[in-house]
PDBQT receptor file of N, H, CA, C and O in Angstrom, charges set to zero:
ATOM      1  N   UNK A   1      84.624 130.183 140.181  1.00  0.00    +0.000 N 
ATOM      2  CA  UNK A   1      85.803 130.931 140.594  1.00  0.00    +0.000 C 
ATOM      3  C   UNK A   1      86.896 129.920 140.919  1.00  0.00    +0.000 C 
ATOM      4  O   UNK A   1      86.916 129.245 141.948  1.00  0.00    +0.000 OA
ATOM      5  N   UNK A   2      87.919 129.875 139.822  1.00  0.00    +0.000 N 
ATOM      6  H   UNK A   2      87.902 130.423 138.986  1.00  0.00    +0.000 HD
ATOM      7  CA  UNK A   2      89.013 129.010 140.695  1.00  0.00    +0.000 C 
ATOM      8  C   UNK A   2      89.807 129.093 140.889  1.00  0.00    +0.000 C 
ATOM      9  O   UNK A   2      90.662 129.422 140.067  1.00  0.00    +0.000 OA
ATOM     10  N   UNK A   3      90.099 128.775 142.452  1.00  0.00    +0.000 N 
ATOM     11  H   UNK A   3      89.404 128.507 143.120  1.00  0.00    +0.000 HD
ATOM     12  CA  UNK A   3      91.126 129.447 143.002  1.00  0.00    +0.000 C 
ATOM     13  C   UNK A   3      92.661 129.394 143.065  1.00  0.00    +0.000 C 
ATOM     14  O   UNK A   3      93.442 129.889 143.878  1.00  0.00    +0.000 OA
ATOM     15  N   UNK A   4      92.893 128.528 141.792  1.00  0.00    +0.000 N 
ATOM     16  H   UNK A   4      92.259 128.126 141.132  1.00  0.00    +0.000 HD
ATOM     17  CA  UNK A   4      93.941 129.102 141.350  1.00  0.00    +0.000 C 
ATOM     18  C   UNK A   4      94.490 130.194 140.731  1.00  0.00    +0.000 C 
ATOM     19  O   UNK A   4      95.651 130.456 140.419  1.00  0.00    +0.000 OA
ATOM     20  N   UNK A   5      92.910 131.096 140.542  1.00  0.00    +0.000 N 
ATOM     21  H   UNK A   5      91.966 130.883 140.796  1.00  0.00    +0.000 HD
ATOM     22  CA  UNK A   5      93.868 131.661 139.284  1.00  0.00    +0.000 C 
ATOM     23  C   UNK A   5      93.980 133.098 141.104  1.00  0.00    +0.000 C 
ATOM     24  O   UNK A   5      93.983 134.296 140.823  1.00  0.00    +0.000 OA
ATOM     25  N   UNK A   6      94.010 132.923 141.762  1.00  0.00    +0.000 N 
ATOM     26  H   UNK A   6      94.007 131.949 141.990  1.00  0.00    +0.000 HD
ATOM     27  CA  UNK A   6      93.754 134.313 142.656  1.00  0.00    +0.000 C 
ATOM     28  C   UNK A   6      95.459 133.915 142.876  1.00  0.00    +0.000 C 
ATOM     29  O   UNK A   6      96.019 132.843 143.105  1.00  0.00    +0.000 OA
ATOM     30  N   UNK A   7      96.107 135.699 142.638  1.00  0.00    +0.000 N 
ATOM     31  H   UNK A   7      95.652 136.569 142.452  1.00  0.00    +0.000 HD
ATOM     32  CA  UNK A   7      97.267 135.569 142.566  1.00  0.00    +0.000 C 
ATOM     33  C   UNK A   7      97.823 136.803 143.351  1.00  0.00    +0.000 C 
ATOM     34  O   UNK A   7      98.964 137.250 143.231  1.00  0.00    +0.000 OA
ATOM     35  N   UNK A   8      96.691 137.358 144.300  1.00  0.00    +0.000 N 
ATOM     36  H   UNK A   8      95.764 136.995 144.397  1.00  0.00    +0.000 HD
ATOM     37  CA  UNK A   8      96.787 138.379 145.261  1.00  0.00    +0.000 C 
ATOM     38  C   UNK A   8      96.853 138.354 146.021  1.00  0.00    +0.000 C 
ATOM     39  O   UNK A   8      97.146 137.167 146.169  1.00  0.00    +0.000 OA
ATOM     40  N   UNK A   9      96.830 138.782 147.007  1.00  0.00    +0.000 N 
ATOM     41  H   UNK A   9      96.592 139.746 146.886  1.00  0.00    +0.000 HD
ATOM     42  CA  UNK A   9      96.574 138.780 148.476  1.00  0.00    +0.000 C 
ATOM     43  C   UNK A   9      95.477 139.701 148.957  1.00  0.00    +0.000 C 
ATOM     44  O   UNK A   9      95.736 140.874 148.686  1.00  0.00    +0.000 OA
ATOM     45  N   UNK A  10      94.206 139.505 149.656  1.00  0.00    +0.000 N 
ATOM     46  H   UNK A  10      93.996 138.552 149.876  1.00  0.00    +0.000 HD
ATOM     47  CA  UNK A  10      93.182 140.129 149.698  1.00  0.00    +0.000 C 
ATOM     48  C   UNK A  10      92.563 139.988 151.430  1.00  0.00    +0.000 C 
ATOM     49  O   UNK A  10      92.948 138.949 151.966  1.00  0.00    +0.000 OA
ATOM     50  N   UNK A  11      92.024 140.540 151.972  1.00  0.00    +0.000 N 
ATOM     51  H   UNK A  11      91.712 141.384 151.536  1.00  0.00    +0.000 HD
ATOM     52  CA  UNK A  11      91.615 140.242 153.167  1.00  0.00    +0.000 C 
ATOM     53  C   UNK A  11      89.590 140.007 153.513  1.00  0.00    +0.000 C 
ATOM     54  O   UNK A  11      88.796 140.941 153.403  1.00  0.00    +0.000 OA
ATOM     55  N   UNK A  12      89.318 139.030 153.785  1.00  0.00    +0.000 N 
ATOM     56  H   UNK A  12      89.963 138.271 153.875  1.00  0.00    +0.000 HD
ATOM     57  CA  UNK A  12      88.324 138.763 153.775  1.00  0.00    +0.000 C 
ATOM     58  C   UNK A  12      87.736 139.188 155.642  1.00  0.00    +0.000 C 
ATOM     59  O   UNK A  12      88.120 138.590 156.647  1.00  0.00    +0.000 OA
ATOM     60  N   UNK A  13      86.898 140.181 155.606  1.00  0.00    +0.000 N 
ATOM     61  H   UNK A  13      86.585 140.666 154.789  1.00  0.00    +0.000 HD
ATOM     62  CA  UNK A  13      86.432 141.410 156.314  1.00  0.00    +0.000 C 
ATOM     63  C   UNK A  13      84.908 140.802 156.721  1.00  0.00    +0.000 C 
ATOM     64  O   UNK A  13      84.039 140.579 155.878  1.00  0.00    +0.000 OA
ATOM     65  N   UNK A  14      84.729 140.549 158.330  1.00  0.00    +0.000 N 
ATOM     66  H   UNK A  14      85.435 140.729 159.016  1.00  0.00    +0.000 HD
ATOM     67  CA  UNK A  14      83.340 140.378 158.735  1.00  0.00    +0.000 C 
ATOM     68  C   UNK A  14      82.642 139.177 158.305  1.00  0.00    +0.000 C 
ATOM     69  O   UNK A  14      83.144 138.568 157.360  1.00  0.00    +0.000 OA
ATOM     70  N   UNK A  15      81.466 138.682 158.882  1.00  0.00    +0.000 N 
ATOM     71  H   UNK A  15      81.058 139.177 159.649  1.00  0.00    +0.000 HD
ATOM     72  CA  UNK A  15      80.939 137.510 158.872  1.00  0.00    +0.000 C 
ATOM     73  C   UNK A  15      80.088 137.689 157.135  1.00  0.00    +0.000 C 
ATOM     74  O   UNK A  15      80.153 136.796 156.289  1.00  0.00    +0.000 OA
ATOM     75  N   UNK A  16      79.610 138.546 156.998  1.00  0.00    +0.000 N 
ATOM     76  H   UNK A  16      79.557 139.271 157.684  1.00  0.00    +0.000 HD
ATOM     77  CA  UNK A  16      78.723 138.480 155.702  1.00  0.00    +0.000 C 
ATOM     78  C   UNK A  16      80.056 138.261 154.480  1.00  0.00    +0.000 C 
ATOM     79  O   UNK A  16      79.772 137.556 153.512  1.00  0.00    +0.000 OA
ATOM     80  N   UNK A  17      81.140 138.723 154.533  1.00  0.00    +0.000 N 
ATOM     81  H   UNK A  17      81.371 139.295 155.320  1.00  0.00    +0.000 HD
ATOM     82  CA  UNK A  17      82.201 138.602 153.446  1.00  0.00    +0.000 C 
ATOM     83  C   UNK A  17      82.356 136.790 153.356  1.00  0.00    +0.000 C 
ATOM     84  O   UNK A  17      82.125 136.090 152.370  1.00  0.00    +0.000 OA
ATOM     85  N   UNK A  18      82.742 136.423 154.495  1.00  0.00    +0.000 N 
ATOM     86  H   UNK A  18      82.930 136.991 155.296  1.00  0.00    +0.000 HD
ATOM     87  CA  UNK A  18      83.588 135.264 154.373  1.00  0.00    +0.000 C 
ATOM     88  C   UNK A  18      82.399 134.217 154.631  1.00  0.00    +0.000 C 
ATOM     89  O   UNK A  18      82.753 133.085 154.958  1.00  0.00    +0.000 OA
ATOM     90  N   UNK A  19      81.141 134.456 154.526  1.00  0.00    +0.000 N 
ATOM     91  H   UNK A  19      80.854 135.377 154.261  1.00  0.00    +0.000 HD
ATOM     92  CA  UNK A  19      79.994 133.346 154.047  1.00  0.00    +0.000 C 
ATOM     93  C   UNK A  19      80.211 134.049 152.625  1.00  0.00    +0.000 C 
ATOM     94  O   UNK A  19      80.112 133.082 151.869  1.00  0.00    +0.000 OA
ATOM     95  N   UNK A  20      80.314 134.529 152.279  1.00  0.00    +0.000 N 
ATOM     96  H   UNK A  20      80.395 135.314 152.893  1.00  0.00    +0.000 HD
ATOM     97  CA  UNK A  20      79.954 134.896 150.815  1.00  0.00    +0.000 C 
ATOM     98  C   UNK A  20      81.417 134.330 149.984  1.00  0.00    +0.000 C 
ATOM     99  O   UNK A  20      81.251 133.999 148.810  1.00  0.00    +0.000 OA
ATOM    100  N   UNK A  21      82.702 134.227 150.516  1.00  0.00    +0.000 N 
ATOM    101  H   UNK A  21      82.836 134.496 151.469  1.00  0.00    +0.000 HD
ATOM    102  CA  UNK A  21      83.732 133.684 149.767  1.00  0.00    +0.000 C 
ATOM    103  C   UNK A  21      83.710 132.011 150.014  1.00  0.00    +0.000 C 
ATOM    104  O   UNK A  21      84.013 131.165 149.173  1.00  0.00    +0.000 OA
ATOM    105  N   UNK A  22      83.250 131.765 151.456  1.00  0.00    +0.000 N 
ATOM    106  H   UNK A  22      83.004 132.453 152.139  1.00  0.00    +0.000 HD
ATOM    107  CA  UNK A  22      83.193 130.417 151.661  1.00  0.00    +0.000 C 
ATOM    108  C   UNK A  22      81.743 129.994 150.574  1.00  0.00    +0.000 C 
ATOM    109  O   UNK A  22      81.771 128.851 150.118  1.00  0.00    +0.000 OA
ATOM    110  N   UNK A  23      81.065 130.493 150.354  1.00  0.00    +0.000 N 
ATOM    111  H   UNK A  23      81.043 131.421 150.724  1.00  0.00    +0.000 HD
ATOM    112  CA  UNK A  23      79.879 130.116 149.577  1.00  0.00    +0.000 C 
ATOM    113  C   UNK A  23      80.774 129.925 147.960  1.00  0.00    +0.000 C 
ATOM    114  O   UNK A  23      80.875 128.798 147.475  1.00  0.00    +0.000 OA
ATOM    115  N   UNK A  24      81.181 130.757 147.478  1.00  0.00    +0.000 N 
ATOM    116  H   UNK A  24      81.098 131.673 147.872  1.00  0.00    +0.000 HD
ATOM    117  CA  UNK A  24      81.775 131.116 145.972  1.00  0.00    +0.000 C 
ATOM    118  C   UNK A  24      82.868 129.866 146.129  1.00  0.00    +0.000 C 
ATOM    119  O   UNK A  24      83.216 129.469 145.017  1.00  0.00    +0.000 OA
ATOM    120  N   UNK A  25      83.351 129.314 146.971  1.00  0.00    +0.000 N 
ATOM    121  H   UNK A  25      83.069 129.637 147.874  1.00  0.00    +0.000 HD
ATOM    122  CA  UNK A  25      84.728 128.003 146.891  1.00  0.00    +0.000 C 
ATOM    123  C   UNK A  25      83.676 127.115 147.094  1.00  0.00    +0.000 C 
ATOM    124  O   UNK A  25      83.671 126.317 146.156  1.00  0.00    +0.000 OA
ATOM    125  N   UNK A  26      82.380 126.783 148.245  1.00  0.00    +0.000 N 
ATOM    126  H   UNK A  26      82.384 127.431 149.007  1.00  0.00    +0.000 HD
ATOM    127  CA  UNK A  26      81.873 125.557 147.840  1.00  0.00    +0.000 C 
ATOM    128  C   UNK A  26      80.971 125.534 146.122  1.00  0.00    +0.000 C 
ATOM    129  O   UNK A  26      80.485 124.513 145.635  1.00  0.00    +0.000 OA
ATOM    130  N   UNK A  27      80.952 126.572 145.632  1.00  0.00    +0.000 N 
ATOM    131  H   UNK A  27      81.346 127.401 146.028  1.00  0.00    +0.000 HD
ATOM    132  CA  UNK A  27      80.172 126.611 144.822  1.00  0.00    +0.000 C 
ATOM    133  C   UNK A  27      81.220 126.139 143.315  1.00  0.00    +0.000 C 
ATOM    134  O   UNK A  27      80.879 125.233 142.554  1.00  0.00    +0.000 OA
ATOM    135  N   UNK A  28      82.398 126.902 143.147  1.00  0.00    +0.000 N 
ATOM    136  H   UNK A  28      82.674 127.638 143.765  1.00  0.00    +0.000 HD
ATOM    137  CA  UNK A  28      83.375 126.074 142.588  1.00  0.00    +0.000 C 
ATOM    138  C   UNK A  28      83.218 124.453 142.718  1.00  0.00    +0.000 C 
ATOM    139  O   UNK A  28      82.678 123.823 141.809  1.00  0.00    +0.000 OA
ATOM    140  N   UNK A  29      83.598 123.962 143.610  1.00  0.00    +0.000 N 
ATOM    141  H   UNK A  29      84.037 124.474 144.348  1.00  0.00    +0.000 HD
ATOM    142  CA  UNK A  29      83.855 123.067 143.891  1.00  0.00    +0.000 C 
ATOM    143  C   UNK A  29      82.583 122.328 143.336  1.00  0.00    +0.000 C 
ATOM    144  O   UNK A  29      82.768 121.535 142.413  1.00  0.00    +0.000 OA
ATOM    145  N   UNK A  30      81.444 122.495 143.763  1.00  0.00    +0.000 N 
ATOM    146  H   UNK A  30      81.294 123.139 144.513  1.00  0.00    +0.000 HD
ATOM    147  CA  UNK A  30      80.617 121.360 143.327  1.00  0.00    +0.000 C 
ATOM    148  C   UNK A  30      80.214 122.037 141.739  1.00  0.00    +0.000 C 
ATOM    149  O   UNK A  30      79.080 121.972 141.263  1.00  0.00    +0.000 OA
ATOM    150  N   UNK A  31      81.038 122.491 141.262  1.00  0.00    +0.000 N 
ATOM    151  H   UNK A  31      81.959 122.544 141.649  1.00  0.00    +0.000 HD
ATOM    152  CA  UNK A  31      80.978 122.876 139.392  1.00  0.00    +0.000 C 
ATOM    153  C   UNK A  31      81.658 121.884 139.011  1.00  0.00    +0.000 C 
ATOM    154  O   UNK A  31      81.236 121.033 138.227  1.00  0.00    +0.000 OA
ATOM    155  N   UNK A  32      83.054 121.891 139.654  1.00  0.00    +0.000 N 
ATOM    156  H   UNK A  32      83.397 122.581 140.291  1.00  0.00    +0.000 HD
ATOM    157  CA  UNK A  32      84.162 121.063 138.921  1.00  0.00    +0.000 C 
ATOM    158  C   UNK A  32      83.674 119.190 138.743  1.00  0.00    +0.000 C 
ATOM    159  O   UNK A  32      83.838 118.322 137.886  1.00  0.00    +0.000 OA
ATOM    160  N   UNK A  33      83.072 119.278 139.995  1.00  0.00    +0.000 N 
ATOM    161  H   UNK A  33      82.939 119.984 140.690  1.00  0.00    +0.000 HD
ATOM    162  CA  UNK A  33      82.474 117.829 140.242  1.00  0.00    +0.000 C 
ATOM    163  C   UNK A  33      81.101 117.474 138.970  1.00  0.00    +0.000 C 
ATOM    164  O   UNK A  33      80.648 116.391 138.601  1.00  0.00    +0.000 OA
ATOM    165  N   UNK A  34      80.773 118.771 138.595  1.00  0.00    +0.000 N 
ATOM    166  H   UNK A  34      81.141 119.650 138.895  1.00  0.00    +0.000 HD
ATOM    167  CA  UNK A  34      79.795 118.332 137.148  1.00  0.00    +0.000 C 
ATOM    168  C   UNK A  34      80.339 118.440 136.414  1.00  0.00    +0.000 C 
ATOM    169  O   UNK A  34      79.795 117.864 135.472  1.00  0.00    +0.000 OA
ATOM    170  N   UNK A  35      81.592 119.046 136.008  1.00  0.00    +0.000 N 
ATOM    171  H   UNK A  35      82.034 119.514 136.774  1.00  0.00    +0.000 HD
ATOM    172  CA  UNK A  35      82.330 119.420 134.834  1.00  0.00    +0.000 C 
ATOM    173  C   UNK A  35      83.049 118.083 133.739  1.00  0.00    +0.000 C 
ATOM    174  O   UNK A  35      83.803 117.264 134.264  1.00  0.00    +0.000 OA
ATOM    175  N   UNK A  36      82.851 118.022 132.815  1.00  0.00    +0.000 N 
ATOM    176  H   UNK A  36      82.239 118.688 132.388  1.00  0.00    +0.000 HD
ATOM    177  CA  UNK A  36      83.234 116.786 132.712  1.00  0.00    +0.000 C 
ATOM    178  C   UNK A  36      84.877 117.155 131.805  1.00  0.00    +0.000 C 
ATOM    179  O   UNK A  36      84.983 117.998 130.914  1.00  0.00    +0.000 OA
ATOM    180  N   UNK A  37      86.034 116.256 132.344  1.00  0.00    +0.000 N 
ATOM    181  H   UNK A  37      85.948 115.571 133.067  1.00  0.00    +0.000 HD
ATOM    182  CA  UNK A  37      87.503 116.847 131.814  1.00  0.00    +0.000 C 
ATOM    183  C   UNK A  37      87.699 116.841 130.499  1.00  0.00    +0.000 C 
ATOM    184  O   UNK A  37      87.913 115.722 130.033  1.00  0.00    +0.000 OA
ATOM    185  N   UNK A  38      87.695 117.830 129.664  1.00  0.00    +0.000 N 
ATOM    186  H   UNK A  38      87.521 118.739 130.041  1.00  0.00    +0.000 HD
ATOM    187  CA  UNK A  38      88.393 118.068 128.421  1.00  0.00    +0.000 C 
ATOM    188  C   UNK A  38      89.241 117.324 127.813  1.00  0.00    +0.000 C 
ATOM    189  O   UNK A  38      90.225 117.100 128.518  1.00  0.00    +0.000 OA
ATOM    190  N   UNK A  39      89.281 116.740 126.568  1.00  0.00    +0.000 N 
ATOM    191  H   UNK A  39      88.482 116.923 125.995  1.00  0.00    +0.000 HD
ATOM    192  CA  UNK A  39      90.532 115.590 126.088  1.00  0.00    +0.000 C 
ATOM    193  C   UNK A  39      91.532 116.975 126.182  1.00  0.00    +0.000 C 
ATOM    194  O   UNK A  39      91.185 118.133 126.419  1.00  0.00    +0.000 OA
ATOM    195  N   UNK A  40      92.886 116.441 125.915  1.00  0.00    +0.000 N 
ATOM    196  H   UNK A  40      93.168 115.501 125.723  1.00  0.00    +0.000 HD
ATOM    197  CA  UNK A  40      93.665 117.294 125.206  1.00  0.00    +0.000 C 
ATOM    198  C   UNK A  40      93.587 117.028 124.036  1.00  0.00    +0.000 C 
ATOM    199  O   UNK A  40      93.433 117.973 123.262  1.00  0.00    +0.000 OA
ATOM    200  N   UNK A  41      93.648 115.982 123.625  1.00  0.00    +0.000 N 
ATOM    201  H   UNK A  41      93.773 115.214 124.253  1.00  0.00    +0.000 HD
ATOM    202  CA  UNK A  41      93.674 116.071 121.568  1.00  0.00    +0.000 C 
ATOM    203  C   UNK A  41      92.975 114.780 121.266  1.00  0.00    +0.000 C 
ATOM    204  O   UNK A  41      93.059 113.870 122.092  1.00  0.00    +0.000 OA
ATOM    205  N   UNK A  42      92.279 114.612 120.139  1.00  0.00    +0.000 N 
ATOM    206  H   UNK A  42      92.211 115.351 119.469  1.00  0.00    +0.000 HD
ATOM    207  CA  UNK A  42      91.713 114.109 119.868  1.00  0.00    +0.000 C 
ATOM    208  C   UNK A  42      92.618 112.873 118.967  1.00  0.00    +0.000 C 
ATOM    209  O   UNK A  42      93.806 113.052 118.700  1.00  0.00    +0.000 OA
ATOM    210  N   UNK A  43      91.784 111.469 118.503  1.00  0.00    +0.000 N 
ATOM    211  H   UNK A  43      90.818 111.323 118.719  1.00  0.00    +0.000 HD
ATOM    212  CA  UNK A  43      92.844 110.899 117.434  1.00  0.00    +0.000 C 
ATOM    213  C   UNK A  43      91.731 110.615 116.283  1.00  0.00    +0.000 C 
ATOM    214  O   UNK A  43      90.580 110.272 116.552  1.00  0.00    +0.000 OA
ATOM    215  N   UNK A  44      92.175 110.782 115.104  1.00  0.00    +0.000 N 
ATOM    216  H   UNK A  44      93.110 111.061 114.885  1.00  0.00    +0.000 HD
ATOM    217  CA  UNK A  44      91.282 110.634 113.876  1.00  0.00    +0.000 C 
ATOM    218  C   UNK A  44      92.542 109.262 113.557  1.00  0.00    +0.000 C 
ATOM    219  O   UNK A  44      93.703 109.030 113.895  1.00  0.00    +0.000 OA
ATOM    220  N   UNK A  45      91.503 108.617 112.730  1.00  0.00    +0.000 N 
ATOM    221  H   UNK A  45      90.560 108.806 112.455  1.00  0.00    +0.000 HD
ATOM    222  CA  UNK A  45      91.583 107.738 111.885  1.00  0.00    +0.000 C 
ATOM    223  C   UNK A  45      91.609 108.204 110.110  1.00  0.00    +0.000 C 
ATOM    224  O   UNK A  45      90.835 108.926 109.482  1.00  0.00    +0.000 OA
ATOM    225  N   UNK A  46      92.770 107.490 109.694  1.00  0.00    +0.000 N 
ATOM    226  H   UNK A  46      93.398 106.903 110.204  1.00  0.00    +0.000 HD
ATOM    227  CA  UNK A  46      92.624 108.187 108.513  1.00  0.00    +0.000 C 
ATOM    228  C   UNK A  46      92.811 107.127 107.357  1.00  0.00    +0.000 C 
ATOM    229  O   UNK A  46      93.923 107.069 106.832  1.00  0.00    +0.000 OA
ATOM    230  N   UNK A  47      91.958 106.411 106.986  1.00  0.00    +0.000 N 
ATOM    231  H   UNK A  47      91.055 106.458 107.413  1.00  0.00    +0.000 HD
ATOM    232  CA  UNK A  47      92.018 105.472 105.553  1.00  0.00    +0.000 C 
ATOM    233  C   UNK A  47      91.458 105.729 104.461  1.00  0.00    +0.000 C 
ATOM    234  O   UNK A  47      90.280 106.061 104.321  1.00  0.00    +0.000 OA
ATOM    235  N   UNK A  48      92.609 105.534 103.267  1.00  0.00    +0.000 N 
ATOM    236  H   UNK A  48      93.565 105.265 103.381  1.00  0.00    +0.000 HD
ATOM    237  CA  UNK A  48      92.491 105.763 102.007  1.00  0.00    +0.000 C 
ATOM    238  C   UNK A  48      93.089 106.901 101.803  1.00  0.00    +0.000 C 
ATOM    239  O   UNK A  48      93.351 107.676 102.723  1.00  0.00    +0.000 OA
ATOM    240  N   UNK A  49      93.433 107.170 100.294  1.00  0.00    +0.000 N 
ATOM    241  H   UNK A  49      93.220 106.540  99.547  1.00  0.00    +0.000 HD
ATOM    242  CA  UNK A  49      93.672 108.295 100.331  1.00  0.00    +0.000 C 
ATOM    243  C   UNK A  49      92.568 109.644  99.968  1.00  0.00    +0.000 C 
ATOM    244  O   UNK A  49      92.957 110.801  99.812  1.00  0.00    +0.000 OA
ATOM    245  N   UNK A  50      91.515 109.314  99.904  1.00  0.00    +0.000 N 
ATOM    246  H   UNK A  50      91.199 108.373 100.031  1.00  0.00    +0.000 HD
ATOM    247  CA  UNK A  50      90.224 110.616  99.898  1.00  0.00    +0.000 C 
ATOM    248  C   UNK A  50      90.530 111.198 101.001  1.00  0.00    +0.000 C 
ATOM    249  O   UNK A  50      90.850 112.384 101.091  1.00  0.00    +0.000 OA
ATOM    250  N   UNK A  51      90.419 110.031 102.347  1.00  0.00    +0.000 N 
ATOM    251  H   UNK A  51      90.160 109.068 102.274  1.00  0.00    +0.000 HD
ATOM    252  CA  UNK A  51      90.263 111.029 103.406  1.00  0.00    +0.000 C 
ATOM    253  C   UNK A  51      91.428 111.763 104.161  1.00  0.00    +0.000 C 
ATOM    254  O   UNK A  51      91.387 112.704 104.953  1.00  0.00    +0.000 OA
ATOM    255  N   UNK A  52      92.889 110.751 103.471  1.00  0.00    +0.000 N 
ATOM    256  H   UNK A  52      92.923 109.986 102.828  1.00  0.00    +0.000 HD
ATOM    257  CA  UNK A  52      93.732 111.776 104.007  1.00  0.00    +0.000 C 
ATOM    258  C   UNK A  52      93.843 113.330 103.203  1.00  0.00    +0.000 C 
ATOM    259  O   UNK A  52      94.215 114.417 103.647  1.00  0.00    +0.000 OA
ATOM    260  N   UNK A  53      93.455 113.014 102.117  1.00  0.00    +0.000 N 
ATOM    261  H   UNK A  53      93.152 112.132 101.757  1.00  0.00    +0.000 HD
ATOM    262  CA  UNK A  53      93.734 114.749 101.366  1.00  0.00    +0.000 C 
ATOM    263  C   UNK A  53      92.527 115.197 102.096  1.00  0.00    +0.000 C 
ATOM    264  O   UNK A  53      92.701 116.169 102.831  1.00  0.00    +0.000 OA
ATOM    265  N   UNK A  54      91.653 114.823 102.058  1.00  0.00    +0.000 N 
ATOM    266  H   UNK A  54      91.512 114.033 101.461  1.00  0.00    +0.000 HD
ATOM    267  CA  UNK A  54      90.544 115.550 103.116  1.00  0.00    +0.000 C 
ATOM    268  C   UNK A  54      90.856 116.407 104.613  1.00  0.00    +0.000 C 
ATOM    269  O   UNK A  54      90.504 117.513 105.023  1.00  0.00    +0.000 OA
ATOM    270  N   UNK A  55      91.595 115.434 105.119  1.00  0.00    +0.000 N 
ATOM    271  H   UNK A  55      91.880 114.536 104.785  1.00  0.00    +0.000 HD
ATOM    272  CA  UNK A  55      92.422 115.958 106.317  1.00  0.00    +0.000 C 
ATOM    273  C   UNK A  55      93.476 117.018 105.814  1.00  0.00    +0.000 C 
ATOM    274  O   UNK A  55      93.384 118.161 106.260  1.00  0.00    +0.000 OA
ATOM    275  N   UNK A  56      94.177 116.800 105.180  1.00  0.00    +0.000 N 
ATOM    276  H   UNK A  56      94.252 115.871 104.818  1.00  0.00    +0.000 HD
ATOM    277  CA  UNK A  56      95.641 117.670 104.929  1.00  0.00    +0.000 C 
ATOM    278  C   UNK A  56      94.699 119.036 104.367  1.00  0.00    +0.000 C 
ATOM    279  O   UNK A  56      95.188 120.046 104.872  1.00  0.00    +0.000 OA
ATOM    280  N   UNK A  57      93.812 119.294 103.710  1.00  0.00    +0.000 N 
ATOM    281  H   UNK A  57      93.414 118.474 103.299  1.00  0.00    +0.000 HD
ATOM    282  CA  UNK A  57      93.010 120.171 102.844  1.00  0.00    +0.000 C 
ATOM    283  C   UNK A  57      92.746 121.247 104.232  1.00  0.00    +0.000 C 
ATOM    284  O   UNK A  57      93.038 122.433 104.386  1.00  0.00    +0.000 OA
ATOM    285  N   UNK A  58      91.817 119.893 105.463  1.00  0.00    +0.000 N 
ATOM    286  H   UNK A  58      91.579 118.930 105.338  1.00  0.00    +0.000 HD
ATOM    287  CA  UNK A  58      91.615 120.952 106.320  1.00  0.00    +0.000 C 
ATOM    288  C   UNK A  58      92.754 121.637 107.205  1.00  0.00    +0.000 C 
ATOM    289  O   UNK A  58      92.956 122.787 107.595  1.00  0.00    +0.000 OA
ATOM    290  N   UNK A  59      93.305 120.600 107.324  1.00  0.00    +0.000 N 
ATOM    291  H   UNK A  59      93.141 119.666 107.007  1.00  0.00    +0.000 HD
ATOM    292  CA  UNK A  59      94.910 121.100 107.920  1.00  0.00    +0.000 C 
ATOM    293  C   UNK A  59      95.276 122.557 107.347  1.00  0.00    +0.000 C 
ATOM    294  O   UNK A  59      95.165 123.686 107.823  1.00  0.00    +0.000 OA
ATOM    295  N   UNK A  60      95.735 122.084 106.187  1.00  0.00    +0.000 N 
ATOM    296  H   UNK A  60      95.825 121.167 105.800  1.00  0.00    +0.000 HD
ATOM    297  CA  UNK A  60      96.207 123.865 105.480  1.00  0.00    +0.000 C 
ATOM    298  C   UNK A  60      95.277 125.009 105.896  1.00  0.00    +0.000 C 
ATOM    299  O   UNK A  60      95.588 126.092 106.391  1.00  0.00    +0.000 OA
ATOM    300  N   UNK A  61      94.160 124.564 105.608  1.00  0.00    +0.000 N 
ATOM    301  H   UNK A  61      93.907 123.684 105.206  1.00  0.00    +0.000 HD
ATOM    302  CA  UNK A  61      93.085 125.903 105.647  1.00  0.00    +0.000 C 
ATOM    303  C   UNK A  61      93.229 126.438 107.311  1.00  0.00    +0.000 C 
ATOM    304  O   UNK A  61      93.269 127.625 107.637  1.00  0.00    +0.000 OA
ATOM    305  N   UNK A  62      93.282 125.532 108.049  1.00  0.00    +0.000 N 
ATOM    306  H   UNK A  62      93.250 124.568 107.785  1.00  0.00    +0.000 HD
ATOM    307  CA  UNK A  62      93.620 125.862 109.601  1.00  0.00    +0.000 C 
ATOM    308  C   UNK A  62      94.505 126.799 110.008  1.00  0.00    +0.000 C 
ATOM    309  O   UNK A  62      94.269 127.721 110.789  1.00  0.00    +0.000 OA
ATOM    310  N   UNK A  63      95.721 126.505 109.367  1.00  0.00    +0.000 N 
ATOM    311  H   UNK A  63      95.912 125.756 108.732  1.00  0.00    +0.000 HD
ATOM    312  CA  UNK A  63      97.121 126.837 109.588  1.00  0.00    +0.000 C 
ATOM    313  C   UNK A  63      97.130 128.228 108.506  1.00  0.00    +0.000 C 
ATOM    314  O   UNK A  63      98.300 128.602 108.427  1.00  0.00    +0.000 OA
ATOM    315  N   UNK A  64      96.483 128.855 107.899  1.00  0.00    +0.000 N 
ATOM    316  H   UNK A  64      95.533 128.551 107.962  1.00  0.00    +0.000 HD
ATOM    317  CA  UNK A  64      97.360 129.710 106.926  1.00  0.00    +0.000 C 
ATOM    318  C   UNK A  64      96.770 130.782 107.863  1.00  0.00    +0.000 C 
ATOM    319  O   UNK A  64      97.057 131.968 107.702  1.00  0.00    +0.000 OA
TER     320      UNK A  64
């Protein structure tokens, strides 16, 4: 659950609620800490010309 995306306002009610939201944020939290960060983009290498038409080939097929 992360708590960014909570874009409400909500009221957390009695001792069993707010172990149960404080449980769901430590439980986030030690996700993100296994999570390992996503590149944003990758970089290919591209020599010769086989493999650039190879690339551009998949390119098009991507894009149409």
């Amino acid at each position: 659950m992360a708590t960014s995306s909570i874009t409400k306002n909500f009221v957390v009610s009695g001792s069993r609620q707010a172990e149960r939201f404080a449980d769901a944020i430590e439980e986030s939290y030690q996700e993100s800490l296994r999570r390992e960060p996503a590149s944003d983009f990758k970089i290919s290498h591209l020599r010769g010309a086989e493999n650039i038409k190879e690339f551009m080939a998949r390119r098009k097929k991507a894009n149409v």
